[in-house]
SERO-4910 file (N, C-alpha, C, O; in steps of 0.05 Angstrom, whole numbers):
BEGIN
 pado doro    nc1    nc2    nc3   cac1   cac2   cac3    cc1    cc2    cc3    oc1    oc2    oc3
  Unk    A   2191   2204   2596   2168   2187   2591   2149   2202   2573   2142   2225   2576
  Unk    A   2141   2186   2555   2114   2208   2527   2100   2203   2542   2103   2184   2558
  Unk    A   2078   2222   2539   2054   2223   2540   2037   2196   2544   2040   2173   2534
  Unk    A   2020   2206   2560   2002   2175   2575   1983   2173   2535   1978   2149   2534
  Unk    A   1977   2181   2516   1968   2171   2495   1977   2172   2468   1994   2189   2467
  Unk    A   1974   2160   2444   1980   2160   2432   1970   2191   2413   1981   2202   2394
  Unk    A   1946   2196   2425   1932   2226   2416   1950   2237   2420   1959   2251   2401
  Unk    A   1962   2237   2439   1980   2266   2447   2005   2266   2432   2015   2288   2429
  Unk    A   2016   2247   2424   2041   2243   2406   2033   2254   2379   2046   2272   2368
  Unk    A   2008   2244   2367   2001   2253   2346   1991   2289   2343   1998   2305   2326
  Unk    A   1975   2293   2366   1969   2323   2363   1999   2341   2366   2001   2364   2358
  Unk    A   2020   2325   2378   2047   2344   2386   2055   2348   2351   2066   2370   2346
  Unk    A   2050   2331   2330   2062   2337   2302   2038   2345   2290   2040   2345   2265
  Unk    A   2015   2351   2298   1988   2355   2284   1988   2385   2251   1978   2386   2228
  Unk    A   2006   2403   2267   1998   2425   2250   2027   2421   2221   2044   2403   2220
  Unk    A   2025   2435   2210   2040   2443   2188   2069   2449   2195   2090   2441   2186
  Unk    A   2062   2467   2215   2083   2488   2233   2106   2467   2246   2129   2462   2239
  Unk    A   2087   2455   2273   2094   2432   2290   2111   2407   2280   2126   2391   2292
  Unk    A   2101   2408   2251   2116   2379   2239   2141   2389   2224   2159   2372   2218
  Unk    A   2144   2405   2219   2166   2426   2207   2189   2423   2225   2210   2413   2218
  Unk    A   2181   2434   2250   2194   2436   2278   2210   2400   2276   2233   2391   2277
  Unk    A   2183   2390   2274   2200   2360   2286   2219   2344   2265   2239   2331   2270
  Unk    A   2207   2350   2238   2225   2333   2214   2259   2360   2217   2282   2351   2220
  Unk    A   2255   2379   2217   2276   2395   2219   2289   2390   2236   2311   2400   2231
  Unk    A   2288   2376   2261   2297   2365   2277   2314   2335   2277   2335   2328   2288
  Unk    A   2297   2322   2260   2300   2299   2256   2327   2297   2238   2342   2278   2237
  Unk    A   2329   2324   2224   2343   2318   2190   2365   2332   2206   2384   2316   2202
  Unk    A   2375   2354   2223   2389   2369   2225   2401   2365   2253   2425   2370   2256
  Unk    A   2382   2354   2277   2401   2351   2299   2415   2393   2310   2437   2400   2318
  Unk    A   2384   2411   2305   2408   2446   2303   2404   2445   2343   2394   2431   2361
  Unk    A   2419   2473   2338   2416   2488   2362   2385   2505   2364   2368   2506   2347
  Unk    A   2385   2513   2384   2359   2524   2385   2356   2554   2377   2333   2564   2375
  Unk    A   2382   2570   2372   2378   2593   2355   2371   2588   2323   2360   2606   2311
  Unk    A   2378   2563   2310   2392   2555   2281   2362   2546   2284   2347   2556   2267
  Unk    A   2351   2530   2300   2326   2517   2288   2302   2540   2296   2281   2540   2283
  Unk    A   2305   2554   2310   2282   2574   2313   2287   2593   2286   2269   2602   2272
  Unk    A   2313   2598   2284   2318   2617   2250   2300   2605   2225   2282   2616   2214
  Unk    A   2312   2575   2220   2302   2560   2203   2276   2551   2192   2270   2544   2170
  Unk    A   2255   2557   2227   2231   2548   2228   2206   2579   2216   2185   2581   2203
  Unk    A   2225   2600   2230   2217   2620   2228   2186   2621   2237   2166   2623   2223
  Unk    A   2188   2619   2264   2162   2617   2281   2175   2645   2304   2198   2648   2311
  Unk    A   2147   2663   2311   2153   2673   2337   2167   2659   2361   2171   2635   2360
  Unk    A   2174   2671   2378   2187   2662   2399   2162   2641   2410   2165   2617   2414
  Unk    A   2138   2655   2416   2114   2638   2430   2108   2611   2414   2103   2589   2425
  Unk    A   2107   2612   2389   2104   2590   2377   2134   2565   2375   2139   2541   2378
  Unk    A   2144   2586   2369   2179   2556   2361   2175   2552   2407   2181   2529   2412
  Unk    A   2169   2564   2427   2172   2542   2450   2146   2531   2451   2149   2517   2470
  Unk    A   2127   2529   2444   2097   2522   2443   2105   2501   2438   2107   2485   2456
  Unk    A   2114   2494   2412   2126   2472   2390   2140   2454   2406   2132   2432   2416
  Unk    A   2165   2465   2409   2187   2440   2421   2179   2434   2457   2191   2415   2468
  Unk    A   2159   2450   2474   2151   2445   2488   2131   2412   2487   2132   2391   2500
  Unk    A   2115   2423   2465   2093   2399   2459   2119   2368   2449   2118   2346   2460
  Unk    A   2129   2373   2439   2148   2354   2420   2163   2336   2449   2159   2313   2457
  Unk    A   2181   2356   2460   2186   2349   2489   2170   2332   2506   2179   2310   2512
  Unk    A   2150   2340   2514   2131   2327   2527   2120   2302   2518   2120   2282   2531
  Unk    A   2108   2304   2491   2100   2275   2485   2124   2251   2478   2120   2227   2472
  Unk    A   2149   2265   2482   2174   2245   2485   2189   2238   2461   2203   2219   2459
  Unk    A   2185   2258   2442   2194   2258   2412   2219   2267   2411   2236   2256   2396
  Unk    A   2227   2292   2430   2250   2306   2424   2259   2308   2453   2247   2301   2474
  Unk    A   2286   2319   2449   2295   2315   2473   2327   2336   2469   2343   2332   2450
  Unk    A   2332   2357   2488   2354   2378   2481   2371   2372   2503   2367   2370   2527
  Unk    A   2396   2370   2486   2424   2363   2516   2444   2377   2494   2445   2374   2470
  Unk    A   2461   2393   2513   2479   2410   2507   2472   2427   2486   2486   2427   2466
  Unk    A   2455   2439   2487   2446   2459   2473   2434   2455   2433   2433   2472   2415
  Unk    A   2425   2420   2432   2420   2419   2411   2398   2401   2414   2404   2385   2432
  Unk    A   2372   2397   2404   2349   2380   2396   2355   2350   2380   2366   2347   2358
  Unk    A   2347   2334   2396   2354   2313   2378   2319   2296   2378   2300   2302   2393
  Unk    A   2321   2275   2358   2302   2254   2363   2312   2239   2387   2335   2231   2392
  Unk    A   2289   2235   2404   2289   2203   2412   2286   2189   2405   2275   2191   2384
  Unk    A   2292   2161   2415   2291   2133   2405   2264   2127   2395   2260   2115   2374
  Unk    A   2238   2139   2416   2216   2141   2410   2205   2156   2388   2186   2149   2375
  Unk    A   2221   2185   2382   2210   2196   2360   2221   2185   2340   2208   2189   2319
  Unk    A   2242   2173   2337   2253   2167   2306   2235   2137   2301   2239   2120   2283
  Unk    A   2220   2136   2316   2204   2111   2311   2177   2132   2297   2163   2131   2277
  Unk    A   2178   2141   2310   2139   2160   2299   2152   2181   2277   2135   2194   2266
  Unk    A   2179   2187   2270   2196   2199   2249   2184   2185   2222   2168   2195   2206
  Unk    A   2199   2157   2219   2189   2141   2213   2168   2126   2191   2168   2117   2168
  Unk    A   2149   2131   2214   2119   2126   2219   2113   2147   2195   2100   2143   2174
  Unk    A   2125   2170   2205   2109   2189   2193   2107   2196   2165   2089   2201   2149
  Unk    A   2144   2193   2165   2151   2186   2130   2129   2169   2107   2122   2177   2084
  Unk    A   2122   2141   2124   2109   2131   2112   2080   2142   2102   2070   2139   2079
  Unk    A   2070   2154   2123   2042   2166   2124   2053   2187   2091   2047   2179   2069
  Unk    A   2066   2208   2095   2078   2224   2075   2074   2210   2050   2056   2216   2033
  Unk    A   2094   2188   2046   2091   2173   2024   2062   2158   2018   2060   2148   1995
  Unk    A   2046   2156   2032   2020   2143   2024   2007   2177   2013   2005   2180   1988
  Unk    A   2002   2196   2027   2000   2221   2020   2006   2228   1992   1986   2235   1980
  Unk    A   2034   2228   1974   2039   2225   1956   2030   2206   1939   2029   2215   1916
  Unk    A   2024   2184   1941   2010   2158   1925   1980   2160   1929   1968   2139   1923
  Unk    A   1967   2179   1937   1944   2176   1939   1928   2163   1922   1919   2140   1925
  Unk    A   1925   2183   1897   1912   2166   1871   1917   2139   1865   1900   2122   1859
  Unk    A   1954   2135   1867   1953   2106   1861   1936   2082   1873   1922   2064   1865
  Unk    A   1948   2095   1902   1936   2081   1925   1891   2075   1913   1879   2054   1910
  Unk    A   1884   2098   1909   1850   2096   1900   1850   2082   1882   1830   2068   1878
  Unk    A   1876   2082   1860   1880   2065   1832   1866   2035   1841   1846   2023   1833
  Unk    A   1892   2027   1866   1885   2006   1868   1863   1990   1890   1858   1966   1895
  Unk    A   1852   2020   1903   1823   2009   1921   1808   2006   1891   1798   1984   1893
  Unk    A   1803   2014   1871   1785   2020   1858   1780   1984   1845   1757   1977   1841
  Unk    A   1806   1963   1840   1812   1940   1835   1789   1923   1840   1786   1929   1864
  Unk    A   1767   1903   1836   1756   1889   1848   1766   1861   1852   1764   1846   1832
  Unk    A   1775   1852   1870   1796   1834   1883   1774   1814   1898   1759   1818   1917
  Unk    A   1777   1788   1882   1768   1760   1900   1780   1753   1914   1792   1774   1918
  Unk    A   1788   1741   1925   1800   1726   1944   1814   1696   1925   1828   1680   1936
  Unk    A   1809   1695   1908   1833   1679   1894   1860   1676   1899   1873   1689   1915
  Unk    A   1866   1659   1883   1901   1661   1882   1914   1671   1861   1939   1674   1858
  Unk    A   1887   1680   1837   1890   1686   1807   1890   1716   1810   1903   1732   1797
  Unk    A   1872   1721   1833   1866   1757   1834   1885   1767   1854   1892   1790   1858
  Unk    A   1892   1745   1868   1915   1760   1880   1939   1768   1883   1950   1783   1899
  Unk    A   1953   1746   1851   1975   1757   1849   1972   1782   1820   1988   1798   1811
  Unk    A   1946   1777   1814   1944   1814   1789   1946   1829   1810   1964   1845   1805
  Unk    A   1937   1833   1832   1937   1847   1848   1970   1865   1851   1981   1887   1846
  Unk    A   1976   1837   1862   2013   1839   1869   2024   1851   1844   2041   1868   1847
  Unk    A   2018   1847   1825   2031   1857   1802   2023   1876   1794   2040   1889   1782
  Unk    A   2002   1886   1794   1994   1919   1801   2009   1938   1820   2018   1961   1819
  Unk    A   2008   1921   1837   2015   1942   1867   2044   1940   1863   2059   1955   1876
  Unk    A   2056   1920   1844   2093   1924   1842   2094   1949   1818   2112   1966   1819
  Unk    A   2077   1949   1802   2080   1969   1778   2072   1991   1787   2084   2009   1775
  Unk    A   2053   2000   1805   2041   2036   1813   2057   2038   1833   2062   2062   1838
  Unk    A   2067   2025   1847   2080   2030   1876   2108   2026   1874   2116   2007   1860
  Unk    A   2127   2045   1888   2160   2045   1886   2163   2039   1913   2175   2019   1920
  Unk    A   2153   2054   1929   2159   2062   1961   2157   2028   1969   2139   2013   1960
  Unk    A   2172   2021   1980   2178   1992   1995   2163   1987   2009   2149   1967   2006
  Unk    A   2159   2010   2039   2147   2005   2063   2119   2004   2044   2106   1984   2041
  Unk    A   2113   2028   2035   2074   2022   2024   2073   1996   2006   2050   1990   1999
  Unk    A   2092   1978   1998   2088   1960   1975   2084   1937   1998   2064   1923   2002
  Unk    A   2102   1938   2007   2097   1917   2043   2078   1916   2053   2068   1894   2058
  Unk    A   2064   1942   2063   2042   1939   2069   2013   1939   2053   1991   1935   2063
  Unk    A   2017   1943   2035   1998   1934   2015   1996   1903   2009   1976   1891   2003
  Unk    A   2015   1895   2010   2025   1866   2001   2017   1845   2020   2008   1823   2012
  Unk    A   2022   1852   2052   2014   1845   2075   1982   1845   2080   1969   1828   2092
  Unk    A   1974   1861   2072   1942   1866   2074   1922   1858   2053   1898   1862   2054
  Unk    A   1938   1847   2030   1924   1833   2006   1939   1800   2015   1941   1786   1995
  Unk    A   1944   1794   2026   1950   1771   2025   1940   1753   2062   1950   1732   2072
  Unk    A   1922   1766   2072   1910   1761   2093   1883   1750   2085   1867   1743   2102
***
């Protein structure tokens, strides 16, 4: 069972380190010698890590290897996307910067902006979804 909040799922991938731990996980499915090598964290930190990951219900180790759960490959995911907005930032300001009526004239320049600065699918969806409300 994760964690009684959604804080706690988020602080379990919060640091640099911690999210390392979990995408390395995600991509690789290792053992726990191969992913502590890989991560190259002290001993206190790589169980700190998959302790927290564990607990909020992200990861989960059977027969001696780390896998996602069903639940983390959902906040996996999640997270990708966050990443990719991360990368598009500017565009993304490109197109807060737009002054957008509520037309039907401004809203498909809109759409046709946001098809030309934007590749990523999931951010074009949700951009697309949220200009069209």
């Amino acid at each position: 069972m994760p964690s009684d909040s959604h804080a706690e799922t988020l602080k379990a991938i919060s640091d640099d380190k911690s999210l390392f731990v979990f995408k390395t996980i995600a991509l690789t499915s290792p053992d726990s010698s191969s992913l502590q090598h890989k991560t190259k964290l002290t001993r206190k930190q790589y169980y700190t890590r998959t302790y927290r990951l564990i607990r909020a219900g992200l990861i989960k180790r059977r027969n001696g290897k780390y896998f996602l759960t069903a639940y983390g490959k959902i906040i996996y995911d999640a997270q990708k996307i966050i990443e990719n907005a991360h990368t598009n930032f500017w565009k993304l300001k490109a197109i807060d910067s737009l002054e957008v009526s509520d037309d039907e004239r401004s809203l498909k320049e809109r759409k046709k902006i946001i098809d030309t600065l934007i590749d990523d699918k999931d951010l074009k969806q949700s951009l697309l979804a949220k200009s069209m409300r």
